[in-house]
DSSP file (Angstrom, degrees, kcal/mol; ACC not computed):
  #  RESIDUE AA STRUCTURE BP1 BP2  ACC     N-H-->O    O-->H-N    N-H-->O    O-->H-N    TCO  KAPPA ALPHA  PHI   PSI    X-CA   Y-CA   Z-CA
    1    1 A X              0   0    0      0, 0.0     2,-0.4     0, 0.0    32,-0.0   0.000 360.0 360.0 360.0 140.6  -14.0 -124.4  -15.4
    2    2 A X        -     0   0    0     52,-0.1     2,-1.0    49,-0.0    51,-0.2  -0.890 360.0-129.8-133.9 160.8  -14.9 -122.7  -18.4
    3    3 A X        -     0   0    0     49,-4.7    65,-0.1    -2,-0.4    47,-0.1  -0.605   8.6-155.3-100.9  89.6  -12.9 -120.1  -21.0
    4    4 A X        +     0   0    0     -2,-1.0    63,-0.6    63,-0.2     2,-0.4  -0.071  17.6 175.8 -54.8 158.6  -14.0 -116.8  -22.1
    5    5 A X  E     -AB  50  66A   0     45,-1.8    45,-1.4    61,-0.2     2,-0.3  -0.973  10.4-171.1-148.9 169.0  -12.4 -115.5  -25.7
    6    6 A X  E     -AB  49  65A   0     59,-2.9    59,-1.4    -2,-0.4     2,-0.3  -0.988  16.3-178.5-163.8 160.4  -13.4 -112.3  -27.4
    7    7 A X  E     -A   48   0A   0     41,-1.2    41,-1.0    -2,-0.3    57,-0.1  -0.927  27.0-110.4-154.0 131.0  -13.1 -110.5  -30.2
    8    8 A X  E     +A   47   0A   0     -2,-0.3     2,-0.3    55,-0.2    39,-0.2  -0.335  29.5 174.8 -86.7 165.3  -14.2 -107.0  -31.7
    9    9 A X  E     -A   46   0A   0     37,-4.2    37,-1.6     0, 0.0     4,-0.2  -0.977  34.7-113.8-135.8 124.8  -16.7 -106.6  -34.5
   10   10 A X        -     0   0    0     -2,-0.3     3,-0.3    35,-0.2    35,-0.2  -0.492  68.2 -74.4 -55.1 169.7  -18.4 -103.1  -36.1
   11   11 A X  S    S+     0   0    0     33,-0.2    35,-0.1     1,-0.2    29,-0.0   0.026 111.7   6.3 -59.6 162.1  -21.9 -103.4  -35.2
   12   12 A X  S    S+     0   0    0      1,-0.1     3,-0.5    -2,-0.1    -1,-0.2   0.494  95.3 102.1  57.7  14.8  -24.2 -106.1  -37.2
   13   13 A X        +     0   0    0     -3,-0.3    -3,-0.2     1,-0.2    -1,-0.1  -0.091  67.5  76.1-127.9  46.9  -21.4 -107.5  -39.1
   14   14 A X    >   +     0   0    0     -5,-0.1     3,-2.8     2,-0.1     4,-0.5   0.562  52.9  99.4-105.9 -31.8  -21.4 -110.8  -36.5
   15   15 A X  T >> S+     0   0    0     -3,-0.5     3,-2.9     1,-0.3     4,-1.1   0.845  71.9  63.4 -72.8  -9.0  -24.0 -112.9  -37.2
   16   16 A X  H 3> S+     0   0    0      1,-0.3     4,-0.6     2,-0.2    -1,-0.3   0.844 105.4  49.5 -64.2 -25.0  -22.2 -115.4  -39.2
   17   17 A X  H <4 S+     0   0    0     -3,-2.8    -1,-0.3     1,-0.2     4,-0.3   0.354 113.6  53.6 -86.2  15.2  -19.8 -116.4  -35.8
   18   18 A X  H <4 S+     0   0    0     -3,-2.9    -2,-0.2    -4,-0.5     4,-0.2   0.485 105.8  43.6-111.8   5.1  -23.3 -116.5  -34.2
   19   19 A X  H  X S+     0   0    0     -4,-1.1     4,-1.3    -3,-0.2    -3,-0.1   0.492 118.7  49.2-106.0 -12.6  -25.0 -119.1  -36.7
   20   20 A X  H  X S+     0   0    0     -4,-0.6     4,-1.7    -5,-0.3    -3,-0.1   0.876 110.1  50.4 -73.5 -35.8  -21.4 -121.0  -36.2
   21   21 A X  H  >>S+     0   0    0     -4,-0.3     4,-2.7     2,-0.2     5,-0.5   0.899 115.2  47.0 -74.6 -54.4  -21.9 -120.6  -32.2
   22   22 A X  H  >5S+     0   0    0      1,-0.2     4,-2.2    -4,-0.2    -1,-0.2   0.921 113.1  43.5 -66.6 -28.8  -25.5 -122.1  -32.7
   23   23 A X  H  X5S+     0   0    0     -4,-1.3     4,-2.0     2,-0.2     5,-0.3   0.911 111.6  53.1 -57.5 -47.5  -24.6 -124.8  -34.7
   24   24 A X  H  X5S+     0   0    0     -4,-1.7     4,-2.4     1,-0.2     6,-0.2   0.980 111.5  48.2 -38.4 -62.3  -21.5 -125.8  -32.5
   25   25 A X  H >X>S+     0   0    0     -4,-2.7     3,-1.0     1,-0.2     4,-1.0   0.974 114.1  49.9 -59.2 -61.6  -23.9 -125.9  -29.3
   26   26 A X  H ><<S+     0   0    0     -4,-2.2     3,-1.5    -5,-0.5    -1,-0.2   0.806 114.0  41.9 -32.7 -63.9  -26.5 -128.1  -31.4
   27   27 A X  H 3<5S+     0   0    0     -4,-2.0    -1,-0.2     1,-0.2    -2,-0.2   0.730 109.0  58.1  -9.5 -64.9  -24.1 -130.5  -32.5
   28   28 A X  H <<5S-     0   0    0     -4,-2.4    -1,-0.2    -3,-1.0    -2,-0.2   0.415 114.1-115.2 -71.8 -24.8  -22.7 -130.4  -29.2
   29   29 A X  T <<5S-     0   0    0     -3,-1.5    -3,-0.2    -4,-1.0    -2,-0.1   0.087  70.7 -86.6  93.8 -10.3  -26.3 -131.6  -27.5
   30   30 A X      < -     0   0    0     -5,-0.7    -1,-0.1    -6,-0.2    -4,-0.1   0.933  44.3-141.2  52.4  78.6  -25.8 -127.7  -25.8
   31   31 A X    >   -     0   0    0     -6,-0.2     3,-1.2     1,-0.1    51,-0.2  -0.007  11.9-131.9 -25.7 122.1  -23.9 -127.6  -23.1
   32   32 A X  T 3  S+     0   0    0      1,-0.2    50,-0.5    49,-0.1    -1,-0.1   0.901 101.1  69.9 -64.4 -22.5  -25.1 -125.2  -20.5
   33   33 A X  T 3  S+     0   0    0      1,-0.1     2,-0.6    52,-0.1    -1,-0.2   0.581  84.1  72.2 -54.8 -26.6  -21.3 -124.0  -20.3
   34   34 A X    <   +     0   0    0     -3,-1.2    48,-0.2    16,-0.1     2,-0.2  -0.819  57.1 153.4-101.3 120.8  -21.0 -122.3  -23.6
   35   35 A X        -     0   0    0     -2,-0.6    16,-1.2    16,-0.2     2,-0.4  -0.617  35.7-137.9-105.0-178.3  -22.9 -118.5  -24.6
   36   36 A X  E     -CD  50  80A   0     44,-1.4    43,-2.5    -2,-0.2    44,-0.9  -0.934  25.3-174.7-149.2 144.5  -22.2 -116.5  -26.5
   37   37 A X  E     - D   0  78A   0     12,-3.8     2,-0.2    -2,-0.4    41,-0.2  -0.420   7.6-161.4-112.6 170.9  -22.5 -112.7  -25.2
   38   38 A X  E     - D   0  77A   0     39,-0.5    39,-1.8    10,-0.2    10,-0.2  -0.913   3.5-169.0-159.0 175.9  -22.0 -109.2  -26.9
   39   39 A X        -     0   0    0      8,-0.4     8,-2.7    -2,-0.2     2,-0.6  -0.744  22.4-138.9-170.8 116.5  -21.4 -105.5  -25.2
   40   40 A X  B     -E   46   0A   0      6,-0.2     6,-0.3    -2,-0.2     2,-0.1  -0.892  20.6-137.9 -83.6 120.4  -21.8 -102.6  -27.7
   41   41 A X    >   -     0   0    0      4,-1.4     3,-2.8    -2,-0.6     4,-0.4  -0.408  21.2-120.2 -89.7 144.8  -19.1  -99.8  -27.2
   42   42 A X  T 3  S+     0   0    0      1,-0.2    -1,-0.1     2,-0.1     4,-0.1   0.607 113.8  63.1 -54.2  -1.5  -19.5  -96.3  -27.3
   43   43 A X  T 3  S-     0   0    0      2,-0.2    -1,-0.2     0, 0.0     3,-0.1   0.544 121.7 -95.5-100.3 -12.0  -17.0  -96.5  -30.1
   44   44 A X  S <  S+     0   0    0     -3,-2.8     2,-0.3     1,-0.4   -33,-0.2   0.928  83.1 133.5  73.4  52.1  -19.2  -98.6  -32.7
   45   45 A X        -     0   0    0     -4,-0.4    -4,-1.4   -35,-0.2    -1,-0.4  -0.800  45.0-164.6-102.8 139.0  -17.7 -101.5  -31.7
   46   46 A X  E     -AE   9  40A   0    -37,-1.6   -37,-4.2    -2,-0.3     2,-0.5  -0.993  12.0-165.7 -96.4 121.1  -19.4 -104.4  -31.0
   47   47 A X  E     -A    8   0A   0     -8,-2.7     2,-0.5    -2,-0.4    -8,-0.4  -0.823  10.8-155.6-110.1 153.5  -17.0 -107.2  -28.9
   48   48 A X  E     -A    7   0A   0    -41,-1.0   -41,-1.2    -2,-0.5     2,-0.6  -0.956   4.1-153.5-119.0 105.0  -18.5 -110.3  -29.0
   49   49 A X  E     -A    6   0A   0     -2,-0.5   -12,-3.8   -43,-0.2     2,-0.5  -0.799   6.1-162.8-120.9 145.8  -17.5 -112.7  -26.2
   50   50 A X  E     -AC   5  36A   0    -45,-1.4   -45,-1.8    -2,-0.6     2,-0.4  -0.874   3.2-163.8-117.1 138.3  -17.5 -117.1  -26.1
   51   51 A X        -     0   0    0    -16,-1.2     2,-0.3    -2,-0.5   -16,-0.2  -0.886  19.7-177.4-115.2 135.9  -17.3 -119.0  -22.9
   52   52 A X        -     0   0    0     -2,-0.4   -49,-4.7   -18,-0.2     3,-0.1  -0.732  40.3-135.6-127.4 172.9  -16.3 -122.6  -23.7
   53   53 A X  S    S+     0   0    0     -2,-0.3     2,-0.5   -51,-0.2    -1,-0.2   0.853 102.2  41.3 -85.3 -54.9  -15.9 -125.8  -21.5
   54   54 A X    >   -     0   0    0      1,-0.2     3,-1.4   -52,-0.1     4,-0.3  -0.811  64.8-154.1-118.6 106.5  -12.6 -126.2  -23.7
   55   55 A X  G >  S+     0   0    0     -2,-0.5     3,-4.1     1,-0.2    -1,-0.2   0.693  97.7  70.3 -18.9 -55.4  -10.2 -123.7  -24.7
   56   56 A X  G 3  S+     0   0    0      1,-0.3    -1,-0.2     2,-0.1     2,-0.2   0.677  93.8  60.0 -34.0 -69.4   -9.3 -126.0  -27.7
   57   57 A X  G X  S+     0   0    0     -3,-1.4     3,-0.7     1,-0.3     4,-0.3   0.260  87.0  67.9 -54.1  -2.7  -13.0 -125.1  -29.2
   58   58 A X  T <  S+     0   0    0     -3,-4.1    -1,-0.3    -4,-0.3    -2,-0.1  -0.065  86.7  77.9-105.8  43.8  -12.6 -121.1  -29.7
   59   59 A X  T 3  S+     0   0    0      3,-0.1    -1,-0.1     4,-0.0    -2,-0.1   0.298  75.9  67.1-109.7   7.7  -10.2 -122.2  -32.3
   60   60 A X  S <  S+     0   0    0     -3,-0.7     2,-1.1     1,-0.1    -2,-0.1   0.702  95.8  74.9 -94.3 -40.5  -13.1 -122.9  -34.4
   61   61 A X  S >  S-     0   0    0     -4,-0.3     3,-4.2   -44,-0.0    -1,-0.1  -0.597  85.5-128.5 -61.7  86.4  -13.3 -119.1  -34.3
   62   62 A X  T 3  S-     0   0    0     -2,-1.1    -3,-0.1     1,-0.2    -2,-0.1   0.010  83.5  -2.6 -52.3 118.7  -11.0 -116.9  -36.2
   63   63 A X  T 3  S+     0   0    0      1,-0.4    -1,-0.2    -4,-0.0   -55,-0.2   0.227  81.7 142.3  78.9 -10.7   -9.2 -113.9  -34.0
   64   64 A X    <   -     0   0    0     -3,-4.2    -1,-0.4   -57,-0.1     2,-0.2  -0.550  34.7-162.8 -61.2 151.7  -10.8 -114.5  -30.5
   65   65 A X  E     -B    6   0A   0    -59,-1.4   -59,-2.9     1,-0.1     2,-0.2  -0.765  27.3 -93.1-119.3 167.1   -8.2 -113.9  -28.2
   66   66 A X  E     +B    5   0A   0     -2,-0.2     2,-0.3   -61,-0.2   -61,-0.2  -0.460  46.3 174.6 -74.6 149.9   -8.4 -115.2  -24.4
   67   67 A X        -     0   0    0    -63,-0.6   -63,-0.2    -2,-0.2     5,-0.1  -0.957  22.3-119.8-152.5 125.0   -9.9 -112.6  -21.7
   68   68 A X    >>  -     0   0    0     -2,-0.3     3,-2.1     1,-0.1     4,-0.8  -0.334  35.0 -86.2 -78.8 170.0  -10.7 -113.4  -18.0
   69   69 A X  T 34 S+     0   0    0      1,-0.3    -1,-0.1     2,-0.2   -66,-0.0   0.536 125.3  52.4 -31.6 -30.7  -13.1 -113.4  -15.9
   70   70 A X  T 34 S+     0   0    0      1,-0.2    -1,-0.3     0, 0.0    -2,-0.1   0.451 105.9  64.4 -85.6  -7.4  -12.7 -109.2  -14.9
   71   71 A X  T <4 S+     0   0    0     -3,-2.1    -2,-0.2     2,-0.0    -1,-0.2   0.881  78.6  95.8 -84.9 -29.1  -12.9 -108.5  -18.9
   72   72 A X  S  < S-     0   0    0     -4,-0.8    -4,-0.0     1,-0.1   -68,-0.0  -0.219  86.5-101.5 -72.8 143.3  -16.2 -109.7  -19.2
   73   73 A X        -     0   0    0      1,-0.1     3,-0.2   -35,-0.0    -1,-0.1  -0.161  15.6-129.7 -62.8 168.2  -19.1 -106.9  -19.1
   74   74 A X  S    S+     0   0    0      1,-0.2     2,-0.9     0, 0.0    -1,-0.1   0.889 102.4  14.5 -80.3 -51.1  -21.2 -106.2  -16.1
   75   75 A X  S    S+     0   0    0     17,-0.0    -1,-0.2     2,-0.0    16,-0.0  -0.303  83.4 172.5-126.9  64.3  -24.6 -106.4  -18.1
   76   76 A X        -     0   0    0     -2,-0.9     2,-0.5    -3,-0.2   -37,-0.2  -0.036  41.3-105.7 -51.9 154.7  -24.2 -108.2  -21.9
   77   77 A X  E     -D   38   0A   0    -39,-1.8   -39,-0.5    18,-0.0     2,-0.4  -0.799  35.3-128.9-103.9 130.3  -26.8 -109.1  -24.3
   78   78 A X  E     +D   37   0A   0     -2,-0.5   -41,-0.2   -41,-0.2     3,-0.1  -0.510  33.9 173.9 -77.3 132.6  -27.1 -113.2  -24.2
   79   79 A X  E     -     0   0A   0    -43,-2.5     2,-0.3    -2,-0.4   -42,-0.2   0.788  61.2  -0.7 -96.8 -46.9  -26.9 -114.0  -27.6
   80   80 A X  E    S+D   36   0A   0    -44,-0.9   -44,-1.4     2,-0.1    -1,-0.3  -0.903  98.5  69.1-156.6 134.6  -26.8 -117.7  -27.8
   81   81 A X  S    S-     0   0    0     -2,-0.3     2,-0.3   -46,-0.2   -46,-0.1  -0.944  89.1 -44.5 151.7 179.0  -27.0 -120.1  -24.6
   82   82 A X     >  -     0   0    0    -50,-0.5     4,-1.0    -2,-0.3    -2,-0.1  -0.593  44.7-143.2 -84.9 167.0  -28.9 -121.1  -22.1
   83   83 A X  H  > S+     0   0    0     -2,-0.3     4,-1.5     3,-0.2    -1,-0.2   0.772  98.0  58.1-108.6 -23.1  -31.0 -118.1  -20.4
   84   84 A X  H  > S+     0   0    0      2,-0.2     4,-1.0     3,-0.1     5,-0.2   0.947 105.6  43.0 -36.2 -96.1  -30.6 -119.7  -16.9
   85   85 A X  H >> S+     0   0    0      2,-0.2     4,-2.4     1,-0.2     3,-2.1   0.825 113.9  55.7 -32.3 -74.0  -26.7 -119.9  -16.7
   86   86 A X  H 3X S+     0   0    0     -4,-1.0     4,-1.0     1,-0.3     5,-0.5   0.797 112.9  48.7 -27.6 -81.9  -26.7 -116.2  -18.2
   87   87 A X  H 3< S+     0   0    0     -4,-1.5     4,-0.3     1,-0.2    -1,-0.3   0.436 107.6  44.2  28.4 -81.0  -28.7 -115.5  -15.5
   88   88 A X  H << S+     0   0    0     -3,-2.1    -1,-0.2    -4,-1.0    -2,-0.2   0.796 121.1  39.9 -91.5 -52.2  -27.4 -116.6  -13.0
   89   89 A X  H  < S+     0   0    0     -4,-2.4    -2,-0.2    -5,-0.2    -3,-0.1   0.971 128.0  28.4 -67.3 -59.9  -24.0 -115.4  -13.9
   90   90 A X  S  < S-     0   0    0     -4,-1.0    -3,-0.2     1,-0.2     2,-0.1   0.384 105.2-118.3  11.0 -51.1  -24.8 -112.3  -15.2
   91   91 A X        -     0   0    0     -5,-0.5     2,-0.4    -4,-0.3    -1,-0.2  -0.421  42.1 -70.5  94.9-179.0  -28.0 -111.3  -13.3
   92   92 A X        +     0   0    0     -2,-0.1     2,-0.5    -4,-0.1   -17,-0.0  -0.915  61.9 166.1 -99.6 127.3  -31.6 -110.5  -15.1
   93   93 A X        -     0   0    0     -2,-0.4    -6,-0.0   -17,-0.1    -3,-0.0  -0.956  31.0-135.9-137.7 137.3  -31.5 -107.5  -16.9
   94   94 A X              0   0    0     -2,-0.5     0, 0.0     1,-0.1     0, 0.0  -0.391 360.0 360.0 -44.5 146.1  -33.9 -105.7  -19.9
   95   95 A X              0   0    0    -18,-0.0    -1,-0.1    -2,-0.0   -18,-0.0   0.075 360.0 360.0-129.3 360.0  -32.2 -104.4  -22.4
């Protein structure tokens, strides 16, 4: 089982929870279980969502809150992860 969290961000002003996300997963030997995703809103939002194995670990990330499985976008941009498991959950899409 694995956890989404999520959290919003204005646009571009992310990448520092995505150089934390890449280190974690390094660390970590990089689990196929964890991405990390994004979904840009018509609003000039950017939410940013992490799939962990173990809730405990989005507590390394300050303000995700928990979101299920129906919160998650249909067609997100993989940010960090493996590009199989995105994939495969997800589908292939251009962006």
């Amino acid at each position: 089982m694995v956890h989404w969290f999520a959290k919003d961000f204005p646009v571009g002003d992310w990448a520092y929870v995505q150089d934390a996300f890449e280190n974690i997963i390094v660390r970590l030997g990089a689990p196929e279980a964890m991405m990390l995703i994004s979904e840009r809103r018509a609003d000039g939002v950017e939410r940013l969502y992490g799939c962990f194995p173990h809730p405990d670990m989005a507590k390394a990330f300050d303000g995700f809150a928990p979101v299920g499985e129906s919160d998650l976008p249909r067609n997100p941009s993989l940010l960090v992860g493996n590009q199989t498991v995105y994939a495969e959950r997800f589908g292939y899409h251009k962006h």
